[in-house]
C-alpha positions as CSV (number, residue, x, y, z in Angstrom):
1,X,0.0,0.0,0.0
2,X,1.2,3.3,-0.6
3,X,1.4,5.9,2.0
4,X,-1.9,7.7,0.9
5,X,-3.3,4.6,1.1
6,X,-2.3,3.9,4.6
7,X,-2.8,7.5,5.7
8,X,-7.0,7.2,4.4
9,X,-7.5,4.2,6.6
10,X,-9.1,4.9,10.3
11,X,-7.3,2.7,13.0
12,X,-9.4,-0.3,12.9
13,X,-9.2,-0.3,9.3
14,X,-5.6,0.0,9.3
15,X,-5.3,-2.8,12.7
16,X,-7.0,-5.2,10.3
17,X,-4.3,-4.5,7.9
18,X,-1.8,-4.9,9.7
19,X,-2.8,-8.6,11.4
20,X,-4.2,-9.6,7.6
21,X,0.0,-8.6,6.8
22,X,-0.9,-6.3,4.3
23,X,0.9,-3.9,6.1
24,X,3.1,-3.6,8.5
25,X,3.5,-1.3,11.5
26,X,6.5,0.1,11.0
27,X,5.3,1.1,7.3
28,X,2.0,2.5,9.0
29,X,4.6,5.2,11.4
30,X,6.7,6.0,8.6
31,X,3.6,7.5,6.6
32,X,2.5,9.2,9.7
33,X,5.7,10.3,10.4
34,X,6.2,11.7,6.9
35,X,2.6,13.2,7.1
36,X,3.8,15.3,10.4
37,X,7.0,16.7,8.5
38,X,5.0,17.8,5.6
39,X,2.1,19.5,7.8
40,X,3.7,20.4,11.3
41,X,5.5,24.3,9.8
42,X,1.9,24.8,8.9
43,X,-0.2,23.3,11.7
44,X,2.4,23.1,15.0
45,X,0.2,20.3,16.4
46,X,2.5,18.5,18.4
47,X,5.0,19.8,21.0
48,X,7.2,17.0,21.0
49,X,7.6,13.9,18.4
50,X,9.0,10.7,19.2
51,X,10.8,9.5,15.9
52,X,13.1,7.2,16.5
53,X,11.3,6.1,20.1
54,X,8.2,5.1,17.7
55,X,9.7,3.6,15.1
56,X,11.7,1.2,17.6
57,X,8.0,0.3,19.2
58,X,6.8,0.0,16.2
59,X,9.4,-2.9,15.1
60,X,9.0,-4.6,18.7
61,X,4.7,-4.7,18.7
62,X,4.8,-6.2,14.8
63,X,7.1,-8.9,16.5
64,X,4.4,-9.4,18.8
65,X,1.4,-9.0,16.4
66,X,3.3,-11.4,14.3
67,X,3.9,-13.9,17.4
68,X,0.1,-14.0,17.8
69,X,0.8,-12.4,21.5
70,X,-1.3,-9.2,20.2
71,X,-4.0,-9.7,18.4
72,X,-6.9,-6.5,19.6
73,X,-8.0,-4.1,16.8
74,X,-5.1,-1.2,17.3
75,X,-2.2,-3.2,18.2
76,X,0.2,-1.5,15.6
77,X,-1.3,1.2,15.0
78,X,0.1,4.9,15.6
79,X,-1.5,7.5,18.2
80,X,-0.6,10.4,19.3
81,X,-1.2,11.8,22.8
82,X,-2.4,15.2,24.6
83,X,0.6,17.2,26.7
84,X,-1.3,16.8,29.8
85,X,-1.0,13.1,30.1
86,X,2.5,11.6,31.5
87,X,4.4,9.0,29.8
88,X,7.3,8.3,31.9
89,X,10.6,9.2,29.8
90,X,8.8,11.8,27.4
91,X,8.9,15.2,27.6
92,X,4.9,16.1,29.4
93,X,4.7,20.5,28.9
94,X,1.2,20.7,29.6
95,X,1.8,23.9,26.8
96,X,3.3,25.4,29.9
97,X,6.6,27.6,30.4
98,X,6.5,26.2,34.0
99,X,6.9,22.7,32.9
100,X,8.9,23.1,29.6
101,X,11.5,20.4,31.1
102,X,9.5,18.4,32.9
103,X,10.0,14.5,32.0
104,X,7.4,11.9,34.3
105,X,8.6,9.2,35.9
106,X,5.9,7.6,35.5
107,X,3.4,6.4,32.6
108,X,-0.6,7.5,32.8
109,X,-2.6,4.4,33.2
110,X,-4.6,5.2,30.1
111,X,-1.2,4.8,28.3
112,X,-0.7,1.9,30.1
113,X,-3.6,0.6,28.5
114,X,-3.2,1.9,25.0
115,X,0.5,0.1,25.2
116,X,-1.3,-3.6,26.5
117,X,-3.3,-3.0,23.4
118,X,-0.3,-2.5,21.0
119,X,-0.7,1.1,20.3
120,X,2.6,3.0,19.0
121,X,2.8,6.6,20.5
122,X,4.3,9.2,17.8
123,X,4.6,11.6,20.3
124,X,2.8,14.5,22.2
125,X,-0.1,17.2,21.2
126,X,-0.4,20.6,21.0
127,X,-2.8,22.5,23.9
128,X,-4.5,25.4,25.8
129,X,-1.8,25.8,28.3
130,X,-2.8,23.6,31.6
131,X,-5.9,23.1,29.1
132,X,-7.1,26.8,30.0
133,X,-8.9,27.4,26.5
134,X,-11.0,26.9,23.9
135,X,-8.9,27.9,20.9
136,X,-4.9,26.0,21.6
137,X,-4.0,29.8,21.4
138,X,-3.0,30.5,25.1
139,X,0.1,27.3,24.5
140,X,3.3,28.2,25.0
141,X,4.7,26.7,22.4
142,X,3.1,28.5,19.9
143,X,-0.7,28.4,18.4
144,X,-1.8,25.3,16.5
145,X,-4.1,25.8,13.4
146,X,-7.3,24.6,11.9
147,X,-6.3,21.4,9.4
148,X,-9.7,23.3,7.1
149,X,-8.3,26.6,6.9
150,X,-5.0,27.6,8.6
151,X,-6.4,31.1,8.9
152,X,-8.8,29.6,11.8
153,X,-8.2,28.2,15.4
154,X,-8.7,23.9,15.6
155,X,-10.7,24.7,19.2
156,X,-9.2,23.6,22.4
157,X,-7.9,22.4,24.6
158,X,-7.3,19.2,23.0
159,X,-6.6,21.4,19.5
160,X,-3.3,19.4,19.2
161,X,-4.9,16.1,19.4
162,X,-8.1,17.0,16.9
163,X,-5.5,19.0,14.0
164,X,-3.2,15.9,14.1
165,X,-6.1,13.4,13.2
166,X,-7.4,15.7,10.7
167,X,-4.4,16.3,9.0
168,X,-3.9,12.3,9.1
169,X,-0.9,12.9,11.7
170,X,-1.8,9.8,13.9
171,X,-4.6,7.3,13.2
172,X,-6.1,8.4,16.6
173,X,-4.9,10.2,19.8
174,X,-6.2,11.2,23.2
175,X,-7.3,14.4,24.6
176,X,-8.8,15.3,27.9
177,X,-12.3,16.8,28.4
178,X,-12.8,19.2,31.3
179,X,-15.6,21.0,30.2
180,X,-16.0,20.2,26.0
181,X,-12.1,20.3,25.3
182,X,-12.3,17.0,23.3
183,X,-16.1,17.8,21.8
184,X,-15.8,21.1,20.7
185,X,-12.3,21.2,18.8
186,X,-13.5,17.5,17.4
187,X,-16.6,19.9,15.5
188,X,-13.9,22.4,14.4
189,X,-11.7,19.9,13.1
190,X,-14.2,17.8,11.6
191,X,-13.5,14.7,13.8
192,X,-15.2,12.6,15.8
193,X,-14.6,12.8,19.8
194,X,-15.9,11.3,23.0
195,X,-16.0,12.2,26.6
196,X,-17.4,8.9,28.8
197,X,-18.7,9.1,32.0
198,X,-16.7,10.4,34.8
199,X,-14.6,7.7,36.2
200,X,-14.6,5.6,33.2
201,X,-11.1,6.1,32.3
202,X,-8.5,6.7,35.0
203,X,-7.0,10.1,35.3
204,X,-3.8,8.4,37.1
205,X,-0.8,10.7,35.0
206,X,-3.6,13.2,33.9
207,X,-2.3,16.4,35.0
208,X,-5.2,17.9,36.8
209,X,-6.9,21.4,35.8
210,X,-10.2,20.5,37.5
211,X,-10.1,17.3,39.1
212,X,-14.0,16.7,39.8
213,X,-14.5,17.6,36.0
214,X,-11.5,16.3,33.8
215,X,-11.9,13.2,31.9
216,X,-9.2,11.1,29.4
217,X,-11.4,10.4,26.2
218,X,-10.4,9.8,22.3
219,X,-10.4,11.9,19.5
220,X,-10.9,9.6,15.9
221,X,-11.8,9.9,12.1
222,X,-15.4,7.7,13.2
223,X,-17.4,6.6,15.9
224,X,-16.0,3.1,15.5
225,X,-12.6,3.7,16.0
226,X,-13.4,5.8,19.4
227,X,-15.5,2.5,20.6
228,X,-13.3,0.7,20.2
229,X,-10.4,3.1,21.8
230,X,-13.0,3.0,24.5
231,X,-12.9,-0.5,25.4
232,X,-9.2,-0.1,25.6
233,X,-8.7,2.6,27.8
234,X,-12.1,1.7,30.5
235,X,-10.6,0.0,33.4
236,X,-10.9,0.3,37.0
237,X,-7.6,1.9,38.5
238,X,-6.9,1.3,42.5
239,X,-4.0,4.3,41.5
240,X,-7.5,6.7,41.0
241,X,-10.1,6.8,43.9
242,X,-12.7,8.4,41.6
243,X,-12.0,5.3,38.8
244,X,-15.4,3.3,38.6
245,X,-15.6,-0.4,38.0
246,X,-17.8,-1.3,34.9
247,X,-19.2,-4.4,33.4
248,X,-20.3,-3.2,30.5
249,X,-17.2,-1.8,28.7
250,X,-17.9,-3.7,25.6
251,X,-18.9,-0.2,23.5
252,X,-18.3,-2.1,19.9
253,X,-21.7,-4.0,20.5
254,X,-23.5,-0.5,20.1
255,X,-22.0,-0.2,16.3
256,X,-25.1,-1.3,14.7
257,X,-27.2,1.8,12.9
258,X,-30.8,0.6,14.7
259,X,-32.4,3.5,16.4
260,X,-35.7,2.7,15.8
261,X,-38.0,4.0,19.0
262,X,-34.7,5.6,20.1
263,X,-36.3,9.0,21.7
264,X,-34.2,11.5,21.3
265,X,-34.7,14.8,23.0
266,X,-33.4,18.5,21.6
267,X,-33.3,21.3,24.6
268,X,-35.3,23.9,23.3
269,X,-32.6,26.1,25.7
270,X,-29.7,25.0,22.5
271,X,-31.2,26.1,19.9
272,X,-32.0,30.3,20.5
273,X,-30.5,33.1,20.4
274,X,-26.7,33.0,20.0
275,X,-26.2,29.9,17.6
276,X,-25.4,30.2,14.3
277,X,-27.7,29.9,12.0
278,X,-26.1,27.1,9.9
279,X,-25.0,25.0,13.2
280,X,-28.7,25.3,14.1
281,X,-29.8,24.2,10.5
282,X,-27.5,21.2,10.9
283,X,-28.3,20.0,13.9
284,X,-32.3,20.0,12.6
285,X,-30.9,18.4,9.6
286,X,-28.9,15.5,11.5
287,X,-32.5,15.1,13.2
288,X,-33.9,14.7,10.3
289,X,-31.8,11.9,9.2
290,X,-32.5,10.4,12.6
291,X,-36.4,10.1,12.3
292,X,-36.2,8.8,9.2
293,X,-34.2,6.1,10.2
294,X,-37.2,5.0,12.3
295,X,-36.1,7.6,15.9
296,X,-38.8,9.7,17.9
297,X,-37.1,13.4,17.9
298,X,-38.8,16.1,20.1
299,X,-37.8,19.2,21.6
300,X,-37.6,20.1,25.5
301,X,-37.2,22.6,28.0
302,X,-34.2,21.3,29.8
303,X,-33.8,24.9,32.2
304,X,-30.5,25.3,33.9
305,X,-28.7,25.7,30.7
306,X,-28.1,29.9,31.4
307,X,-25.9,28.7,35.1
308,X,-23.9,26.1,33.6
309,X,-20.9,28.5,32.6
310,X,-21.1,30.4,35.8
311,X,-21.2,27.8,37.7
312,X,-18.5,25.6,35.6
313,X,-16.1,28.8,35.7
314,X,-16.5,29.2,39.6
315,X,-15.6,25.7,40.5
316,X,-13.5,25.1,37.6
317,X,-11.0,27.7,38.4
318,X,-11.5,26.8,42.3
319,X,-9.9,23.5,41.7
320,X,-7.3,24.8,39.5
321,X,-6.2,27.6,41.7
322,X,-5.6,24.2,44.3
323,X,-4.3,21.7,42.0
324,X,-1.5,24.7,40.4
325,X,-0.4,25.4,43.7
326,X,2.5,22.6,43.0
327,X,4.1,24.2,40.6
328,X,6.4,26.6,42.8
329,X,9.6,26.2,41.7
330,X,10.9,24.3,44.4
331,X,10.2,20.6,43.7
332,X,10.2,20.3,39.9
333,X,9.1,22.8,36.3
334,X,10.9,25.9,35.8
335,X,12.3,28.2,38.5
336,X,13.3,32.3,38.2
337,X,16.7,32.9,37.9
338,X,16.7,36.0,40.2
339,X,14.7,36.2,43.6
340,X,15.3,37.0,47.0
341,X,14.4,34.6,49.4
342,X,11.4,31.6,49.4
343,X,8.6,34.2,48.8
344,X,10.2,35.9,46.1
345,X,11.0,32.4,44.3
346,X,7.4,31.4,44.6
347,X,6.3,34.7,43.0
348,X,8.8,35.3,40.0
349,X,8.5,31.6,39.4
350,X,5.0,31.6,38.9
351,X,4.6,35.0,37.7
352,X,6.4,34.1,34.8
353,X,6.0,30.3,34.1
354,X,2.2,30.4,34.0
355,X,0.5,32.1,31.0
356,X,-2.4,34.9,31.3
357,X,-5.4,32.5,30.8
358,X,-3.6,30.6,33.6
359,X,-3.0,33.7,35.6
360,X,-7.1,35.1,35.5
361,X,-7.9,31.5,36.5
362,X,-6.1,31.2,39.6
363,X,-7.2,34.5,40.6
364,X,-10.3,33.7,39.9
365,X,-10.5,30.5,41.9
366,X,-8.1,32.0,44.8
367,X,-11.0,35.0,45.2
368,X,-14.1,32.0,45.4
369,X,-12.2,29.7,47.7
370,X,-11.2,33.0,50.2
371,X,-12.6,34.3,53.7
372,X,-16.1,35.7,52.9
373,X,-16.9,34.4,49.1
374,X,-16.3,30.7,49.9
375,X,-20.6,30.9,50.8
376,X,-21.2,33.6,48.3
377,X,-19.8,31.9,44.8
378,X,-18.0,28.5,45.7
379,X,-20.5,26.6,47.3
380,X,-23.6,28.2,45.2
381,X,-21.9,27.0,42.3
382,X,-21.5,23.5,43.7
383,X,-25.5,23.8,44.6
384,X,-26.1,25.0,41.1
385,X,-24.2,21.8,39.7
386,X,-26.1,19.0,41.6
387,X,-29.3,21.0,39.8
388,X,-27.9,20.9,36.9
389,X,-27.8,17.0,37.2
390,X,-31.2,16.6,38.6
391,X,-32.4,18.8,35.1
392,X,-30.7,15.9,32.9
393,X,-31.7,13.0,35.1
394,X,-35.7,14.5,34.5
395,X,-34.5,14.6,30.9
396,X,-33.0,11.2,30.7
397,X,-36.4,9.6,32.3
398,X,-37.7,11.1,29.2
399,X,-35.3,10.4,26.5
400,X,-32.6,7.7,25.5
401,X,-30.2,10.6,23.9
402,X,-30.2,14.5,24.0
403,X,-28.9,15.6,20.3
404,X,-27.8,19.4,20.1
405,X,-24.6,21.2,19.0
406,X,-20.9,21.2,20.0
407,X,-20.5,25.1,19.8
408,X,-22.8,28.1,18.9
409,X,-20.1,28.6,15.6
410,X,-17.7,27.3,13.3
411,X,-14.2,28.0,14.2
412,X,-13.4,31.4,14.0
413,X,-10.3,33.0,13.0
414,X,-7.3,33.1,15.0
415,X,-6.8,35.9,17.7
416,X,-10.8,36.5,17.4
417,X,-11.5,35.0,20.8
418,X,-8.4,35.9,23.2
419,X,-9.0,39.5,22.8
420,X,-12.7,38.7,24.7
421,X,-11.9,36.2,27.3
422,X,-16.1,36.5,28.4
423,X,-17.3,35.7,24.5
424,X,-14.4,32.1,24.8
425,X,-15.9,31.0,27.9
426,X,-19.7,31.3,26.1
427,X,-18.4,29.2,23.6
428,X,-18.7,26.5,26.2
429,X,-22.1,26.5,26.7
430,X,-23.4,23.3,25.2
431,X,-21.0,21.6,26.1
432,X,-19.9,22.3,29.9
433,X,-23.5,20.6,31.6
434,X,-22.3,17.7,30.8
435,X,-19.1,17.8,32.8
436,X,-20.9,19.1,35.4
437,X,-23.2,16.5,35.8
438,X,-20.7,13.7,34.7
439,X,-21.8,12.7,31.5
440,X,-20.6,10.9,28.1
441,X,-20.6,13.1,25.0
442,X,-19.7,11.9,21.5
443,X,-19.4,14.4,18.5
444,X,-19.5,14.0,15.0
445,X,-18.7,15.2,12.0
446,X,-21.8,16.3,10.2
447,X,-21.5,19.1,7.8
448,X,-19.7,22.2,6.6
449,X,-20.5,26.0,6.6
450,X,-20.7,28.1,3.3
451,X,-16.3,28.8,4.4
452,X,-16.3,25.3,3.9
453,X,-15.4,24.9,7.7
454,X,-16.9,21.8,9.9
455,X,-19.9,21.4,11.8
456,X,-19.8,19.0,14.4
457,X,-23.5,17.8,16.6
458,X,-23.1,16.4,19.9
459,X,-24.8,13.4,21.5
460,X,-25.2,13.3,25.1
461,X,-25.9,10.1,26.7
462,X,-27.0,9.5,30.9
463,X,-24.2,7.9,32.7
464,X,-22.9,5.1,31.8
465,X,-25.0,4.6,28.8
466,X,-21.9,5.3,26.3
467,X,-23.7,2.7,24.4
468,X,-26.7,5.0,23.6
469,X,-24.6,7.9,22.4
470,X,-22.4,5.8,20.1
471,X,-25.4,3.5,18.7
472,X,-27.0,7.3,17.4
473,X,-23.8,8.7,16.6
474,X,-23.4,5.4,14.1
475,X,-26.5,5.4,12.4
476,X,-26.0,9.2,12.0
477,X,-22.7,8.9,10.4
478,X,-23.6,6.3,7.7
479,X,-25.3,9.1,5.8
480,X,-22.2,10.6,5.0
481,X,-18.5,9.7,4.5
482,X,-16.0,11.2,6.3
483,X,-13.8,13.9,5.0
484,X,-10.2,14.9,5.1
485,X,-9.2,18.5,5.1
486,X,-7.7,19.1,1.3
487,X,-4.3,20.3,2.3
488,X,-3.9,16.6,4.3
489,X,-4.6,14.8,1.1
490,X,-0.9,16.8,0.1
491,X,1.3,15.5,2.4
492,X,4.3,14.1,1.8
493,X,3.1,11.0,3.8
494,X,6.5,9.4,4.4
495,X,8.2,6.1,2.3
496,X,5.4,3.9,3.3
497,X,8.2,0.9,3.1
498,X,11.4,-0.1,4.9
């Protein structure tokens, strides 16, 4: 097969390939690995890129695949993985200045998993410092861009990890979710991306932003490759106390495009004023499509939607402001060359190792969590959450699935949402409940706008019923193919052959 070839294939596709021998693993990196040269001065989507590291795994797991001592559906195949997830002996930035040395120790138990499974790792992604963003703008290694149009941001955090499937860098990688940072960049891109339910994959090596919030998920070309990353990466982990032992983790048994008497329910709240006009005509479209494949579509006042960003951004930056206290200076990351005495280290070394998205954060959650506004904002924003979840528990007795979209736009152009930090964090809006209240969220790739950008819709399932989410998200998908960004079809893709 020739590197174009190999480069069009999603990872089960090319997983088959490689056990059927038609290609081999090794052959499979090098076209990624020539893909990321050709595309990376344009796109910046990874911060560091494990050549030689990859290519050596890659010769070891076709031993193995050839052995018969692997034999799942991605052992071989190439991934790439977010900044904020540790793998022990590989540079982990988190797109930070404070940890631009920092090499783990240790491996994050979703890699663990991944590497069981046979998974190569090209390297790390590209993201919203400390994943602070929506845009992969506020990274200090520089912005990454939209795979559809350079001109435009790829959403964030996980940005990195959605431009590098796009652009057919990696047959799949992982991003983290804290409040739509694997949904909504996975609409921009033109991708398809899932966030399971809270404590369905561990966040042992995830470095926290907002611990009660944040969850590993993966980021794919289909709905059938993230099911089947799924499986791989659920597992209950003693190393995680909020890790959730499942029995029903086999997510490739939803892959079947039945959603007959599926009822499917649209929140009323999604579709007024702010939303695009063409997202909202999608999303009607995609519901469409879904009743006549035999599902009952209705729309619903779910309430609650107008305090889910308040109420995210209170006790998302609360938690922050806590879990960024480590970085000091003192125990590892960088420390300021000139300072007088402990105080003065802390200051100049956080002062200027932490970005200004970082910066307004920790404020922000230091002022919530203080003397006096603890009562005021902290823990009304905590109340606000657990209504939040009784709203979509009253929906869910209701409806199997809540269809609506991943952001009120397309992506817009760079530098259009830094310069009003208020309008970013509105961009969150369909997307944040279902952090809040725990839930899985799948997006995918449904149409483009008249710039020819993507538009992504979002399934939202109840918890643990990943199955739901995936078996809509399936059916929805086989009305259209997926597409590949035209400058990706241009790459150099690599020799393709040893």
């Amino acid at each position: 097969m020739t590197s174009k070839e190999i480069l069009s294939l999603t990872a089960v596709q090319l997983g088959e390939k490689i056990k059927s021998g038609e290609v081999t693993s090794v052959e499979a990196v090098k076209a990624a690995l020539g893909q990321i040269k050709a595309m990376e001065p344009v796109l910046n989507s990874y911060v560091t890129i494990a050549e030689e590291d990859a290519l050596r795994q890659a010769k070891d797991v076709q031993k193995q695949i050839e052995n018969g001592e692997l034999t799942g559906p991605l052992a071989g195949v190439p991934v790439a993985v977010k900044d904020n997830i540790c793998i022990q002996g590989m540079k982990t930035t988190c797109g930070s200045k404070i940890l631009s040395d920092f090499v783990p120790s240790y491996t994050a138990s979703a890699v663990e998993n991944l590497k069981k499974a046979g998974a190569v790792i090209l390297g790390k992604t590209n993201m919203d410092e400390f994943a602070m963003g929506s845009t992969t703008e506020t990274s200090a290694y520089g912005v990454t861009r939209n795979p559809w149009n350079p001109d435009h941001v790829p959403g964030g955090s996980s940005g990195g990890s959605c431009a590098a499937v796009a652009a057919a860098e990696c047959f799949y990688a992982l991003g983290s979710d804290t409040g739509g940072s694997i949904r909504q960049p996975a609409s921009f891109c033109g991708v398809t991306g899932l966030k399971p339910t809270y404590g369905t994959i561990s966040r042992y090596g995830l470095i926290a932003y907002g611990s009660s919030l944040d969850q590993i998920g993966p980021v794919a070309k289909d709905v059938t490759d993230c099911a089947a990353i799924l499986e791989v990466l659920a597992s209950h982990d003693e190393k995680d106390s909020t890790s959730v032992e499942r029995n029903d983790c086999d997510f490739t048994q939803a892959l079947k495009e039945d959603v007959k008497g599926m009822r499917i329910g649209i929140p009323a709240d999604y579709l007024g004023q702010g939303l695009d006009p063409e997202v909202k005509e999608a999303v009607l479209k995609a519901a469409g499509v879904l009743v006549e494949k035999g599902a009952i579509v209705e729309t619903f006042d779910l309430g609650m939607v107008e305090y889910a960003i308040p109420a995210y951004y209170v006790i998302a930056s609360a938690e922050a402001s806590s879990n960024l206290s480590r970085f000091d200076g003192v125990k590892y990351g960088y420390r300021a060359k000139d300072y007088e005495g402990l105080h003065g280290m802390y200051k100049k070394s956080r002062s200027q190792g932490f970005g200004p998205e970082v910066k307004r954060r920790i404020m922000l959650g230091s002022f919530v969590l203080s003397s006096g506004y603890y009562d005021a904002y902290y823990l009304k924003a905590l109340r606000t959450k657990a209504l939040i979840k009784k709203a979509f528990d009253q929906a869910f007795s209701v409806y199997d699935v809540i269809l609506g979209p991943a952001s009120p736009s397309t992506a817009p152009k760079l530098g259009e949402s830094l310069s009003d930090p208020l309008k970013m964090y509105l961009g969150d809006i369909y997307t944040i409940s279902v952090n809040l209240a725990g839930l899985p969220g799948l997006t995918v790739p449904w149409s483009r706008d008249t710039r020819g950008l993507p538009i992504g819709v979002q399934f939202i399932g109840d918890c643990f019923k990943e199955k739901n989410i995936i078996k809509a998200g399936f059916a929805l998908e086989q009305s259209r193919s997926y597409e590949m960004p035209p400058m990706a079809g241009k790459g150099e893709g690599g020799e393709g052959n040893e």
